[in-house]
C-alpha positions in Angstrom: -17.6 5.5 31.5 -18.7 6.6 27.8 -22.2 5.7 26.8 -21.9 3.8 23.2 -24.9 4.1 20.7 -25.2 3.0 16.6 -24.5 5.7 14.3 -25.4 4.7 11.2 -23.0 5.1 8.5 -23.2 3.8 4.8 -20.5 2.1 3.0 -18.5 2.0 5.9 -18.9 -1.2 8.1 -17.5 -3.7 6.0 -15.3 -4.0 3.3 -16.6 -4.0 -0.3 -15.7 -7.7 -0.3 -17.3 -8.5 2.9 -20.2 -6.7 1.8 -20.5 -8.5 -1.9 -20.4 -12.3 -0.1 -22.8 -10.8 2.3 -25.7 -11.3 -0.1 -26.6 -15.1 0.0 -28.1 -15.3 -3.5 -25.9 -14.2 -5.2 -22.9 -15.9 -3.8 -21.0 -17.8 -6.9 -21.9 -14.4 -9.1 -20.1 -12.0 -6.6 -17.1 -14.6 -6.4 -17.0 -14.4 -10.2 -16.8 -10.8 -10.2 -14.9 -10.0 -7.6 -12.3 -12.8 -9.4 -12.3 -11.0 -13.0 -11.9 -7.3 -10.7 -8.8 -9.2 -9.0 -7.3 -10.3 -12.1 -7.6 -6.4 -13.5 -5.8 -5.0 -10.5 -4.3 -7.6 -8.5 -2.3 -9.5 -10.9 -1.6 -6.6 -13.5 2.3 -6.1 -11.8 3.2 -10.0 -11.6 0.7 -10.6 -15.4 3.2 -8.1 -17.1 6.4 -10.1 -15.8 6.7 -11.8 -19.3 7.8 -8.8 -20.8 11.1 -8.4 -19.0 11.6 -11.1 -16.8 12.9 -14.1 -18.6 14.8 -11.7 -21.1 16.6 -9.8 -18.4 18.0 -13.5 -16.9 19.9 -13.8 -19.9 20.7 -10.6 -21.3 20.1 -8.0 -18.3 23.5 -6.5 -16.7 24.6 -10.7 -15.4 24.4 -11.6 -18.9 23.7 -15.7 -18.6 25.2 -18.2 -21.8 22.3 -19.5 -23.1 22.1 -23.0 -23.4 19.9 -26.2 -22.3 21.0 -26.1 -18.6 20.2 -22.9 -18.3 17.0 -22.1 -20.1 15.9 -25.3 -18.2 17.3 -24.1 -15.0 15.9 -20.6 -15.1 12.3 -22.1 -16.4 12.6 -24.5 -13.4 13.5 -21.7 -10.8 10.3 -19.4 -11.9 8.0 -22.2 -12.1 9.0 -23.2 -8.3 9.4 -19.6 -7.0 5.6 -19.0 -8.1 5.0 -22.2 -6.1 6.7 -21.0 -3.1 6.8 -17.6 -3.0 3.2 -16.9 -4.3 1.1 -20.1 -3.7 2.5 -21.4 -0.7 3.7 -18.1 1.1 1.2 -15.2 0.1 -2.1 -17.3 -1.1 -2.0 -20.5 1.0 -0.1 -18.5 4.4 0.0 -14.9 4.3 -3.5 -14.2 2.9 -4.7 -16.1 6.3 -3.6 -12.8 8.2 -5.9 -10.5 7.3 -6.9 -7.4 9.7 -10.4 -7.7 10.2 -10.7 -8.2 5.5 -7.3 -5.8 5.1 -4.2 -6.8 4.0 -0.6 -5.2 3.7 2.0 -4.1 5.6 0.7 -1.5 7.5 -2.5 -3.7 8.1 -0.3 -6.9 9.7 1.6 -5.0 12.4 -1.7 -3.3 13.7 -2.9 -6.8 13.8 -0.1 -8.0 15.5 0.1 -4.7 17.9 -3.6 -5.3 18.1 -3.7 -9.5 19.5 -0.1 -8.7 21.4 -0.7 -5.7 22.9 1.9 -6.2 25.9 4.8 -7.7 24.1 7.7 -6.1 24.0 8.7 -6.7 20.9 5.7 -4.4 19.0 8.2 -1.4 18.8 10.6 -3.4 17.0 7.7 -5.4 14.6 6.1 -1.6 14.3 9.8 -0.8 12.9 9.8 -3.8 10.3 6.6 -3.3 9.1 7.0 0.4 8.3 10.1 -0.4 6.7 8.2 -2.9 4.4 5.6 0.7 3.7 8.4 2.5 2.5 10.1 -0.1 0.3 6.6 -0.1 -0.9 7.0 3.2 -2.0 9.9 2.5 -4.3 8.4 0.7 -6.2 5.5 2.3 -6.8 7.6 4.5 -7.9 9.6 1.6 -10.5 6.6 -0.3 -11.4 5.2 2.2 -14.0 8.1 3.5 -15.3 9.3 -0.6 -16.0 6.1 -1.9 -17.1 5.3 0.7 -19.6 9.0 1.3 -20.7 9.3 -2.9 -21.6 5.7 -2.8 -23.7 6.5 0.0 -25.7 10.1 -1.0 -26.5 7.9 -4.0 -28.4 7.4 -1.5 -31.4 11.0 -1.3 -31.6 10.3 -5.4 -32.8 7.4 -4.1 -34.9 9.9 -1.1 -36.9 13.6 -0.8 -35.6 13.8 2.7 -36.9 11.4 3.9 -34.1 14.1 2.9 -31.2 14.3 6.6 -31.2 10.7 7.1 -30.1 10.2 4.7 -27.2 11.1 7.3 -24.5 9.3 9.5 -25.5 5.5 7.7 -25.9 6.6 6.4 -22.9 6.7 9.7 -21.3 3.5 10.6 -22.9 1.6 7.2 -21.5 3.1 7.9 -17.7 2.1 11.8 -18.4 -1.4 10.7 -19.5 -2.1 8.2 -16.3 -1.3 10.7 -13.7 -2.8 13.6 -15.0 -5.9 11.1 -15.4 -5.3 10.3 -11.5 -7.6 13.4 -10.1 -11.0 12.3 -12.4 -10.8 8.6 -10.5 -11.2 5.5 -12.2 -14.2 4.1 -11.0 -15.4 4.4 -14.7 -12.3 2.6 -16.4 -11.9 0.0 -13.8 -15.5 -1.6 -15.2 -13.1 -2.9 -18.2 -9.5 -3.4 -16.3 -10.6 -6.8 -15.8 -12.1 -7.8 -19.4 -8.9 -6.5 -21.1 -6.4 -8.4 -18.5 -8.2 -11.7 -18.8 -8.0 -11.3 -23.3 -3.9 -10.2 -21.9 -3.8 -13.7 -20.1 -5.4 -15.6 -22.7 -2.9 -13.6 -25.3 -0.1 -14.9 -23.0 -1.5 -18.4 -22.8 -2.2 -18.7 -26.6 1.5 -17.6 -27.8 3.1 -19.7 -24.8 1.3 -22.8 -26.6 2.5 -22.3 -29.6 5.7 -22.0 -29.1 5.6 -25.2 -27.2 4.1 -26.9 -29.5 7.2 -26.4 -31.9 9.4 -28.0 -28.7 7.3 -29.8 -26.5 10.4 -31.2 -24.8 10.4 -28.2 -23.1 7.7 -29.1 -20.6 10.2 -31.5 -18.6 12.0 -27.8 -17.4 8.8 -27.8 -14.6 11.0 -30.8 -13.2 12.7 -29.3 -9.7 15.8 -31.4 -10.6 16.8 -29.1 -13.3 16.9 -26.2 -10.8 19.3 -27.7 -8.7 21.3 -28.7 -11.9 21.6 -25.7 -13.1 22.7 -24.1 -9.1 25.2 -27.1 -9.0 26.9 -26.3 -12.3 27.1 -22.5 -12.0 26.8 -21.6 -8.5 27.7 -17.8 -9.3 25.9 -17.1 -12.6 23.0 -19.0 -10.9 23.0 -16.3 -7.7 23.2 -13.2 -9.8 20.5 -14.4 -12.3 18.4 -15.2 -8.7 18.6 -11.4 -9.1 16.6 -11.5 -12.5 14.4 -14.5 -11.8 12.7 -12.4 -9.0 11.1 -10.4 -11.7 8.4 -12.8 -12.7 7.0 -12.9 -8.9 7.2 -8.8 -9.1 3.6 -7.9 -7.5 3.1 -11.0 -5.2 3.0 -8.7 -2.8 0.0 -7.2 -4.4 -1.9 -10.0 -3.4 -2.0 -9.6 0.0 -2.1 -5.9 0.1 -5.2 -5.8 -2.0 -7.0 -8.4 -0.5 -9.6 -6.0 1.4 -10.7 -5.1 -1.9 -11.5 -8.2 -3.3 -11.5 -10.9 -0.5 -9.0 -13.6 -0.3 -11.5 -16.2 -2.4 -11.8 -14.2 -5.7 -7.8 -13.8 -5.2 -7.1 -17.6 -4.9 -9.7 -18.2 -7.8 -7.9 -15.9 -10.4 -4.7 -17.8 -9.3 -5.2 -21.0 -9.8 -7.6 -20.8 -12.8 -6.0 -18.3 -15.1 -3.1 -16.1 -13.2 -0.3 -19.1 -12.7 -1.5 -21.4 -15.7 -1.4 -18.8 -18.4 2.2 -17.3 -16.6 3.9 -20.6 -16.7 2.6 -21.2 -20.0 4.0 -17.8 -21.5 7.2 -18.5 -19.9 7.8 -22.0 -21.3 6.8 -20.1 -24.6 9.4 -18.3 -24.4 12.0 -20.9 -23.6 10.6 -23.4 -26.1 11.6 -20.3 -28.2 15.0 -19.7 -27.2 15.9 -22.8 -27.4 15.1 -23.3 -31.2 16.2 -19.4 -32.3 18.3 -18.2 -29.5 18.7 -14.9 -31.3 15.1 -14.2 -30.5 16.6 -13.2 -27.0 16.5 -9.5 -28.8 13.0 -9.6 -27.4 11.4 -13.1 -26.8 8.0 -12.3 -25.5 7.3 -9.9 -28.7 9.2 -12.3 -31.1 7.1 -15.5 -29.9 4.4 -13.8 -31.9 3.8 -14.1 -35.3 4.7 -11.0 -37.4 1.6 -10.2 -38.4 0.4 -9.9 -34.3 3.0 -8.0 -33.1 1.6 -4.3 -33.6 -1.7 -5.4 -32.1 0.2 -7.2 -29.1 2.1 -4.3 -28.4 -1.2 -2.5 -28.2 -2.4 -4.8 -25.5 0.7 -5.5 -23.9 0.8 -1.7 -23.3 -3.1 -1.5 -22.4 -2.0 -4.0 -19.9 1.2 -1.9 -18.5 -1.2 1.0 -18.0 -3.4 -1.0 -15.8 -1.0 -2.5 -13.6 0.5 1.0 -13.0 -2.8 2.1 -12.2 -3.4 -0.5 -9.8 0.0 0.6 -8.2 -0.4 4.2 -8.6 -3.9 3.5 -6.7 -2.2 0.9 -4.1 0.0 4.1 -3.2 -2.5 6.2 -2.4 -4.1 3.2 -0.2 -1.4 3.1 1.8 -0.7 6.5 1.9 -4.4 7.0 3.6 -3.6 3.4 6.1 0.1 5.4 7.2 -2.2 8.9 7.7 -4.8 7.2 9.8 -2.2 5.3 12.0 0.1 8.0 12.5 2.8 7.6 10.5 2.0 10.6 8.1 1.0 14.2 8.5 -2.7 14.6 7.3 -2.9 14.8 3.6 -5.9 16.2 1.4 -7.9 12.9 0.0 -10.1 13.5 -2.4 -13.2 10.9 -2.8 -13.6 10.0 -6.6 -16.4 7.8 -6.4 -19.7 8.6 -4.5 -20.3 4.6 -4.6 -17.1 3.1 -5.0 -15.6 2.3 -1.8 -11.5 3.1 -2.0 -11.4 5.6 -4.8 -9.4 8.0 -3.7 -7.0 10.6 -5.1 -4.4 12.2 -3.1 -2.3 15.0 -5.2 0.7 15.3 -3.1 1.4 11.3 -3.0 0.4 11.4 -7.5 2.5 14.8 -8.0 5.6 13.2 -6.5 5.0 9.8 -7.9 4.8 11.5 -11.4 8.3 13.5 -10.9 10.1 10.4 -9.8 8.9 8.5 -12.9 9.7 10.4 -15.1 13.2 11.3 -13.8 13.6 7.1 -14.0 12.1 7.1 -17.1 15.0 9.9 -18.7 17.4 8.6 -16.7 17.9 5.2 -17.2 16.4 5.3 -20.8 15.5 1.5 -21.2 14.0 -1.3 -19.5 17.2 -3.7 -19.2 18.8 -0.7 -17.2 16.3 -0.2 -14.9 15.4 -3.6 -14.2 18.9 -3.2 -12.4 16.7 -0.9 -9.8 13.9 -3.1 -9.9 14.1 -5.9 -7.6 15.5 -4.9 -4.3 12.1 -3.2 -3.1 10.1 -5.7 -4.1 12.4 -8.7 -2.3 12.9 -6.8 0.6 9.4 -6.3 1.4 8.4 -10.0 1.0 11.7 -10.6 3.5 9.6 -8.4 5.6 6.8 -10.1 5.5 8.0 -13.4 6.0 9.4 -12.2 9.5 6.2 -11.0 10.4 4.0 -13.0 9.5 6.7 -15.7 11.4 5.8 -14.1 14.7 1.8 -14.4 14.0 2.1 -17.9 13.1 4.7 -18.8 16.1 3.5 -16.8 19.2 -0.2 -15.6 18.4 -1.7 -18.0 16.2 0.2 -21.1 17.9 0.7 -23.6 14.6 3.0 -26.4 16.1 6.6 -25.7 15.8 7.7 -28.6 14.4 6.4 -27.8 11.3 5.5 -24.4 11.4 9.5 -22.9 11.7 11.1 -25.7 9.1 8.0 -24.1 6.5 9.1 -20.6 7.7 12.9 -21.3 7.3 12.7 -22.3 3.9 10.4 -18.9 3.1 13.2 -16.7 4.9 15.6 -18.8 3.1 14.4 -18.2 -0.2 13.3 -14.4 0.4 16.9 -14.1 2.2 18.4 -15.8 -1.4 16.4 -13.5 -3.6 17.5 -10.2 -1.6 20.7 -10.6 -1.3 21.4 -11.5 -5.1 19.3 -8.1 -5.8 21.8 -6.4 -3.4 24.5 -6.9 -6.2 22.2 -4.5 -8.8 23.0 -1.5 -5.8 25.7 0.0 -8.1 24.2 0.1 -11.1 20.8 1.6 -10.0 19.7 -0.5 -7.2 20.7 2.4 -5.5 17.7 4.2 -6.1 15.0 2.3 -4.2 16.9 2.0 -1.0 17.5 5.7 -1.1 13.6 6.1 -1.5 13.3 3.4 1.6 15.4 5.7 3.3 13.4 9.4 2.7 10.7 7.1 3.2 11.6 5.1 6.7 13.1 8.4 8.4 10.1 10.4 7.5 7.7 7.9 8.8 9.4 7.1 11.7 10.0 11.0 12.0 6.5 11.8 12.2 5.5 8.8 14.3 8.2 9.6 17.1 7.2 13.4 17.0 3.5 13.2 17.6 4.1 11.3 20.8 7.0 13.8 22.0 4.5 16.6 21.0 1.3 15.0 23.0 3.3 13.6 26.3 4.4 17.9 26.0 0.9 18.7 25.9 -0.3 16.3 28.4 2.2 17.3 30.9 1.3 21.0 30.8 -2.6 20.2 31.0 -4.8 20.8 33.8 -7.2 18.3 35.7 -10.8 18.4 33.5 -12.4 17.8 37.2 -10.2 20.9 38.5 -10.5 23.0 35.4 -14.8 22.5 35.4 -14.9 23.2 39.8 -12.9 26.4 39.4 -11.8 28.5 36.7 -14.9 27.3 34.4 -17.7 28.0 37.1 -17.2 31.8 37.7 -16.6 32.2 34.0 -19.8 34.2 31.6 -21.8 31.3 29.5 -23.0 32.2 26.7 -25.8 30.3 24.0 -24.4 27.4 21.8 -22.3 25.2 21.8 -18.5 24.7 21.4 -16.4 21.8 20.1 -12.6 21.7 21.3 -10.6 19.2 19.4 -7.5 17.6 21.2 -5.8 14.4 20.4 -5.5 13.6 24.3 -8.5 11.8 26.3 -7.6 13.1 29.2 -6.8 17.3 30.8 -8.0 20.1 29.2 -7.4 21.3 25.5 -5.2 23.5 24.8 -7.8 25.5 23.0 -10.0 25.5 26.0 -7.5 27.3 28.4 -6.6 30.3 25.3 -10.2 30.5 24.7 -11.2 31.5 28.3 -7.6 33.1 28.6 -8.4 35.4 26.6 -12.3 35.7 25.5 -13.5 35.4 29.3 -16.3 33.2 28.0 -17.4 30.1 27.6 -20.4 28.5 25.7 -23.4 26.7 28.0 -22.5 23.8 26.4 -18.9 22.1 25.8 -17.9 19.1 23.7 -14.7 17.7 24.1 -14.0 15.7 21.2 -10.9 13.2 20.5 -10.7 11.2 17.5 -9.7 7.6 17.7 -7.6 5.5 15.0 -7.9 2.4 16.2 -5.9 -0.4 14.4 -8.7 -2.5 12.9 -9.6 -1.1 9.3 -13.2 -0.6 10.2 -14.9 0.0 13.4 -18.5 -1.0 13.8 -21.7 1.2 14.4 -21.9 0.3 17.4 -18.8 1.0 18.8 -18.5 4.7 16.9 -19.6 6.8 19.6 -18.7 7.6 23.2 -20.1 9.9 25.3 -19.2 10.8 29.7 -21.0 13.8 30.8 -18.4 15.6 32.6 -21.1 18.0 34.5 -21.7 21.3 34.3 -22.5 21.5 31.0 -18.8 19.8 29.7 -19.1 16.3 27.8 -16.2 14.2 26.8 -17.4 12.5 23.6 -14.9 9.6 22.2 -15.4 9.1 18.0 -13.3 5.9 17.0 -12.8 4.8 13.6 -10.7 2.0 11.6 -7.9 3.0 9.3 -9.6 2.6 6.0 -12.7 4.6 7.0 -13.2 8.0 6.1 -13.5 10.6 8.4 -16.6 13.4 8.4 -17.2 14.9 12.0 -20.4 17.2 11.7 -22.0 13.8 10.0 -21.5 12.2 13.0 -21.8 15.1 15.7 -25.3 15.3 14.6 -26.4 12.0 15.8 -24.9 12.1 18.9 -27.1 11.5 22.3 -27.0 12.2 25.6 -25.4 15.0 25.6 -28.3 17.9 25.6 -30.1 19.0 22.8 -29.4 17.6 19.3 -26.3 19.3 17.8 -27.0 22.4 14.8 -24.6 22.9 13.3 -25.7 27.1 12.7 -25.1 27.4 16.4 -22.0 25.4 16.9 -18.2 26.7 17.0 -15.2 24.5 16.6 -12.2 25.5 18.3 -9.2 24.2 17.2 -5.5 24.0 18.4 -2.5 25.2 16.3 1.0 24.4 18.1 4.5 26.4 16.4 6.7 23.7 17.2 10.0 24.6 18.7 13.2 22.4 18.0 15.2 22.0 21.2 17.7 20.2 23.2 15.5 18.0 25.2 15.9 14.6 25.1 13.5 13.2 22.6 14.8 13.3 19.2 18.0 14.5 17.0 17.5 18.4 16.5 17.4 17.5 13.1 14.7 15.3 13.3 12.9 18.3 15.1 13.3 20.7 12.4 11.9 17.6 9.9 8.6 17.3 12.3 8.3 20.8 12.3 8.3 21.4 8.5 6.1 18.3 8.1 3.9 19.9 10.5 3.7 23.0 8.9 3.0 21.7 5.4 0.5 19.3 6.9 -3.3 19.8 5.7 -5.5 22.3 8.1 -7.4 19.4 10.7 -10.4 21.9 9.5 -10.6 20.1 5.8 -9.3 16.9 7.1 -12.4 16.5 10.0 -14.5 18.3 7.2 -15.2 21.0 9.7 -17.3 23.8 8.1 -15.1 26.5 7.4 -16.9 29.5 8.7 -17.9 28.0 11.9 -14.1 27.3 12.9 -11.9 29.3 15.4 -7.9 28.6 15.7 -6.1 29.1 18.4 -2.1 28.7 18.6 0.6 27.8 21.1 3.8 26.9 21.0 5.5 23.6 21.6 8.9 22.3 22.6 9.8 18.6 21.8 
């Protein structure tokens, strides 16, 4: 059995959330904050709906007549989605199934894997959910290159004669944010939250005055005129379903970013500034349309006075920038959570922050972000044409989670049927409804997200799939520790120090271990045979950090677990480890690690194809030596060759 002691560890036992509502005096003040932070990053996707959403029902590729049933209808369908799709599904259900504080995708299947351990259905949930991560993807991709291309098309409103000009700044803004990815943003996110909340009050303030020129405008909130407007034009109704999805655009951001706020502050900015000054902004804009329906050129620029609209496109574009920051940064979160699970080659992350808890950097993930904007950017040139690619990513995800989160509530959590499944029906019926009217955009550009999911889903699953095929090889060629240590190890020379051999299996002997005393005839007094554990809770507790079963003969098997959101730094914790001899110095320690050539072959496993994909992803994978932070000069690599 391993022998567990504390390791202490700043920063990383709780989230930042737990750890701000773990101080008892200042309880309300860290709910505040943690409320205005949520509405900075959280609600910067769904805040800058406005500028698109409601104009791209009408006039987007499903071009809609505009007229009282149908400015009504659409009002009445965005008002209710928010209530169903955010309020009831993601805030009042969803954000109940958090992983130990963490949220997302990635987050809910380890949960599930992790409470359902033996159900037979994991493989198949493990499927959905990293579908839902690489949907994710595409629109991380979208989100930027939409938000930023709508708020600068605003100047267009301001001076007609600089239409030629908006692709261009836009290009410049986008260029600008990633190249500002690598210096982190734990300096500009102290004001991401001031300027979103003057954005919300700027959306609330022209919303009212609007309405106040048509108050009638406020009966649209009535559900009836949803079903009015379905009942007299079923068709246009389903393709501008396709449209209306827009203004819930980053409701999946709620849950997913829940570990960095807590699910309180979340609901707070919701209900007290997020929904009011959305629905306010939208009715605006109907109010709007329906006295000057030629303000449908633009209505969320138009609703403002002439004299505001330079200094609203300022802000509406301050406000773009942030929420592609936030999903720029989201990426790289969920880059790290697929990396620690296994569903990605090891990557460099860089730490931007010393204090700030989640600031991370990763250049491969921001390099190819960057190239992908700006080829949607020049290729679909405005927003109405790529809101025709917006859409499908974002709906199938929430399908996604809907389905999961269906099996939490039904089988682990228990909730009575009777009322649990008709409350989940009408969620899958309304994700289902959304989904398949975005399915319709896949010609003209919807296209492009699913072919992202695709790249995405294959690679994922790709390097998932091959790491067990490569470790079940491993494992099969390995010798017995017990046999290894009795013979081959006892008549061998010792010599002073001590060596660490890495391997990703708890059991046999290391690869590295056999070359080693293959070749050098040696072995150090003292052995550590270290495994790294992911396990799938974000973060694992001091106490549980460490284990350590002395093997005999100067061989210790030492265990180091930790949760998928916690960063990883070996020789930090090497050094407090007991029980195992002296204490560990680093000057007289060697690391050995193993390097394995893979070899694509016939055995039964995976397509060739897929073989020669893990095997480039393998070799373009970051050296274990930076990702463990191993020192560099006290590290010795040792290759063999694999067949999968």
């Amino acid at each position: 059995m391993f022998n567990r002691r504390a390791v202490s560890m700043s920063n990383q036992g709780a989230s930042p959330a737990a750890a701000a509502h773990a101080d008892p005096h200042g309880h309300h003040q860290s709910l505040l904050r943690l409320a205005v932070g949520a509405v900075g990053v959280v609600f910067g996707d769904i805040g800058t709906s406005p500028l698109y959403a409601f104009k791209e029902t009408f006039a987007g590729h499903h071009t809609l007549a505009m007229n009282s049933v149908t400015i009504y209808g659409v009002i009445s369908l965005i008002f209710w989605t928010m209530m169903l799709v955010v309020t009831l599904k993601y805030v009042s259900v969803i954000m109940r199934a958090d992983n130990r504080g963490e949220g997302g995708s990635l987050a809910l299947i380890a949960l599930i894997s992790r409470l359902s351990p033996g159900d037979t259905r994991s493989a198949q949930l493990v499927l959905l959910g990293v579908l839902a991560t690489a949907l994710f993807f595409g629109d991380a991709i979208i989100t930027p290159a939409m938000s930023v291309l709508s708020a600068v098309e605003g100047i267009t409103v301001v001076e007609a004669r600089m239409q030629p000009m908006v692709v261009p700044i836009a290009i410049a803004i986008l260029l600008a944010l990633f190249l500002f990815q690598s210096r982190g943003t734990a300096r500009v996110g102290a004001i991401f939250g001031p300027i979103v909340l003057v954005y919300f009050a700027t959306l609330a303030v022209l919303g009212i005055n609007n309405i106040m020129a048509y108050p009638a405008i406020l009966t649209a909130l009535n559900p009836w005129y949803a079903v009015k407007f379905v009942l007299a034009m079923p068709a246009a109704a389903f393709l501008a379903l396709g449209s209306v999805v827009l203004a819930v655009t980053g409701a999946e951001a709620l849950y997913a970013d829940m570990g960095h706020f807590g699910r309180n502050p979340i609901r707070l900015a919701w209900f007290a500034l997020v929904l009011p000054a959305l629905m306010i902004n939208y009715l605006g804009q109907g109010a709007l349309l329906t006295v000057h329906p030629e303000a449908l050129a633009n209505p969320f620029f138009l609703m403002a006075p002439e004299w505001a609209r330079l200094p609203l496109v300022v802000l509406a574009t301050l406000a773009t920038i942030i929420a592609s920051q936030a999903v720029i940064s989201g990426a790289f979160s969920v880059t790290q959570q697929a990396i620690q699970l296994g569903f990605l080659p090891r990557m460099k992350i860089v730490h931007t922050s010393a204090s700030a808890f989640g600031q991370i950097y990763i250049p491969a993930v921001n390099w190819t972000l960057l190239v992908l904007v700006m080829f949607l950017v020049l290729g679909f040139q405005t927003s109405s044409n790529l809101a025709s690619a917006y859409g499908i990513a974002v709906t199938g995800t929430m399908l996604i989670d809907t389905l999961l989160v269906g099996v939490l509530v039904l089988t682990i959590w228990r909730w009575p049927a009777w009322w649990a499944a008709p409350l989940l029906a009408t969620f899958a019926l309304v994700d289902f409804a959304y989904f398949a009217s975005n399915l319709t955009k896949v010609p003209d550009g919807g296209w492009f997200p699913l072919v992202i999911g695709l790249i995405g889903f294959t690679g994922l699953t790709t390097w998932s799939r091959g790491r067990k095929l490569m470790q079940e090889r491993l494992r099969d060629s390995s010798m017995p520790m017990d046999v290894f240590i009795k013979s081959a190890a006892a008549a061998a020379t010792r010599v002073p120090g001590t060596a660490v051999f890495m391997t990703t299996s708890p059991v046999g002997v290391p690869q590295a271990l056999l070359h080693n005393l293959k070749h050098n005839k040696i072995l150090h007094e003292r052995i550590m045979i270290l495994t790294v554990v992911i396990d799938e809770v974000p973060y694992v507790s001091d106490e549980d950090r460490i284990g350590v079963k002395d093997l005999g003969g100067g061989f210790y098997r030492i265990l180091i677990r930790y949760g998928f959101m916690q960063e990883i730094d070996i020789p930090a914790i090497l050094k407090k480890v007991e029980n195992c001899g002296p204490k560990l110095k680093m000057m007289e320690t060697s690391f050995f690690l193993s390097r394995q050539t893979l070899l694509a072959s016939d055995k039964p496993g995976m397509a060739l194809w897929r073989e020669h994909l893990f095997a480039w992803m393998m070799r373009n994978a970051e050296s274990a030596m930076d990702f463990f932070k191993l020192p560099t000069n006290r590290v010795v690599e040792l290759g063999s060759q694999v067949e999968i």
